[in-house]
C-alpha positions in Angstrom: 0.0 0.0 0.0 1.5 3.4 -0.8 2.7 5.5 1.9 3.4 2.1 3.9 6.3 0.3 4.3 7.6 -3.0 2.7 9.9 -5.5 3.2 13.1 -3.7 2.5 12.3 -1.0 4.9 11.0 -3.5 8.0 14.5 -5.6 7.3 16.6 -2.2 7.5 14.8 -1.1 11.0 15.8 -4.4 12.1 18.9 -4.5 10.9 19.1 -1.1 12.6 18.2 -2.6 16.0 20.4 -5.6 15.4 23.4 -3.3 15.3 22.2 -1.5 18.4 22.1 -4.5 20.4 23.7 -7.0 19.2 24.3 -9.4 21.8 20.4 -9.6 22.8 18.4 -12.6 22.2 15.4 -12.2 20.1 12.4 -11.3 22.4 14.8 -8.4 23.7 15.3 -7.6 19.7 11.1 -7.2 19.5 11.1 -5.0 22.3 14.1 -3.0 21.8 12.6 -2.7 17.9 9.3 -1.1 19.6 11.0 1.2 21.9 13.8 2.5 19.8 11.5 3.1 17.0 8.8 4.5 19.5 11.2 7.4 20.6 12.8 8.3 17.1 13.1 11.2 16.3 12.0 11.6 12.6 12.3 12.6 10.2 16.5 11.8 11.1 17.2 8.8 9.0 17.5 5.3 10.0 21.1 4.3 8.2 23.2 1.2 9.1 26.2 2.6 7.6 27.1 6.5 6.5 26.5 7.5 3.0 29.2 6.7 0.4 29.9 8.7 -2.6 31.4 7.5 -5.5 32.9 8.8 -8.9 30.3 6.7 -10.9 27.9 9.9 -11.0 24.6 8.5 -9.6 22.6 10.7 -7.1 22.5 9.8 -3.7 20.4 10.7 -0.6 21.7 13.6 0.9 19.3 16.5 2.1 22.3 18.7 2.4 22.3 18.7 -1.9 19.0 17.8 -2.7 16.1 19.6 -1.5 13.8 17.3 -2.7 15.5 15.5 0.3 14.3 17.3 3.0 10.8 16.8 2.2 10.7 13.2 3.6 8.8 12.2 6.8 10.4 8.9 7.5 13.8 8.5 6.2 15.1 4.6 5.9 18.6 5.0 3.8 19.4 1.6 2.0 23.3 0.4 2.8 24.4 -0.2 -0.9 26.2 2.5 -3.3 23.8 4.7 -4.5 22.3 5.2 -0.8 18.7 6.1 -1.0 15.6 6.7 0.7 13.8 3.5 0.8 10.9 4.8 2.0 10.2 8.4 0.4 6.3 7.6 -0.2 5.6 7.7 3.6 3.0 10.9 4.2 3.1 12.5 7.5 -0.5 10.5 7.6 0.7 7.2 7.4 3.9 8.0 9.5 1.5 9.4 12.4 -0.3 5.5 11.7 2.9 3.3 11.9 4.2 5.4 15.0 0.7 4.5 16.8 1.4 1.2 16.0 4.8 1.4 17.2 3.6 2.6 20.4 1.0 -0.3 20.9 3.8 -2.6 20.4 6.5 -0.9 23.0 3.2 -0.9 25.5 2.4 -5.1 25.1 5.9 -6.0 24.4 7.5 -6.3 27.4 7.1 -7.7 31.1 9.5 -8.5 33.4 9.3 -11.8 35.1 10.4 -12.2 38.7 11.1 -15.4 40.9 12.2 -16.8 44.3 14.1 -19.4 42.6 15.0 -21.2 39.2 11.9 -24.1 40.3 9.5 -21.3 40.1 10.4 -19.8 37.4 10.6 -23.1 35.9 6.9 -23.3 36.9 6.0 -20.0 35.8 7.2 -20.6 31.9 5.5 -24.0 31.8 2.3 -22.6 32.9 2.5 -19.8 30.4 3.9 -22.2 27.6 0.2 -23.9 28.1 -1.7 -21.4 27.5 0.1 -20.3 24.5 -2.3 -22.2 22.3 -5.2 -20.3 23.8 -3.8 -17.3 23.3 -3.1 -18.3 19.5 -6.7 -19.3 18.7 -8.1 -16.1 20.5 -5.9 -14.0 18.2 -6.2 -15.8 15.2 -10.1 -16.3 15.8 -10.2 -12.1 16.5 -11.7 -12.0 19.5 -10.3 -8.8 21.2 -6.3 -8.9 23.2 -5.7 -6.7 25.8 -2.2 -7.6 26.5 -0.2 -9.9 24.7 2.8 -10.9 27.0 6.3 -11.7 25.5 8.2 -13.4 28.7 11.5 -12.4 29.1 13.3 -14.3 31.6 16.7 -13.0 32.3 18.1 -16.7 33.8 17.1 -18.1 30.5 19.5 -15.7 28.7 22.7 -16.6 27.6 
């Protein structure tokens, strides 16, 4: 859908995250990807590596020499020679749409699980690994989620 973003731009935000933190395992990596993109300030661009020129004459993103540049809302610059804006069709509309979706994501996308011991923790996951399958039929059958819980337990992390 126009304005929108598509695969290219969702793998460079995740990339993005995956630079900042590269050590974290992946349910840190969804809520990391929820908060830094929550509190970005745009339009800056997203860029996983600086800008390169080269003598082969092809334009490439830079607001500095293009005006044209400056007009983008939400700036996600591709890594490869010529750097571009991958996603210069985003409106200040459908920015303002993804951004509330961002924050609906930071908001359900992490809790903080705390134990006595490793036995109740133990106790904890199994009980919530039941009632995953629940949880998967009442979002796939649409019924209306509150809060959707992505455990993080730090003992489990390595």
């Amino acid at each position: 859908v126009t304005g929108f973003l598509g695969g290219v731009n969702w793998a460079l935000l995740v990339a993005r995250v995956c630079h900042l933190y590269p050590n974290a395992n992946p349910n840190k990596l969804v809520s990391r990807f929820f908060r830094v993109y929550t509190q970005w300030c745009w339009p800056n661009p997203v860029m996983l590596c600086s800008i390169e020129e080269d003598d082969l004459g092809f334009p490439v993103w830079d607001p500095r020499k293009n005006p044209r540049d400056c007009t983008h809302h939400m700036s996600i610059i591709t890594a490869a020679y010529p750097c571009m804006n991958s996603s210069y069709n985003v409106s200040t509309r459908t920015r303002r749409v993804m951004m509330e979706q961002f924050h609906n994501g930071n908001k359900i996308c992490e809790v903080d699980i705390v134990a006595a011991d490793s036995d109740d923790l133990h106790s904890w996951k199994g009980w919530v690994e039941s009632r995953l399958r629940q949880l998967t039929l009442m979002v796939l059958g649409n019924q209306m989620v509150n809060n959707v819980v992505f455990m993080q337990c730090a003992s489990c992390e390595t």
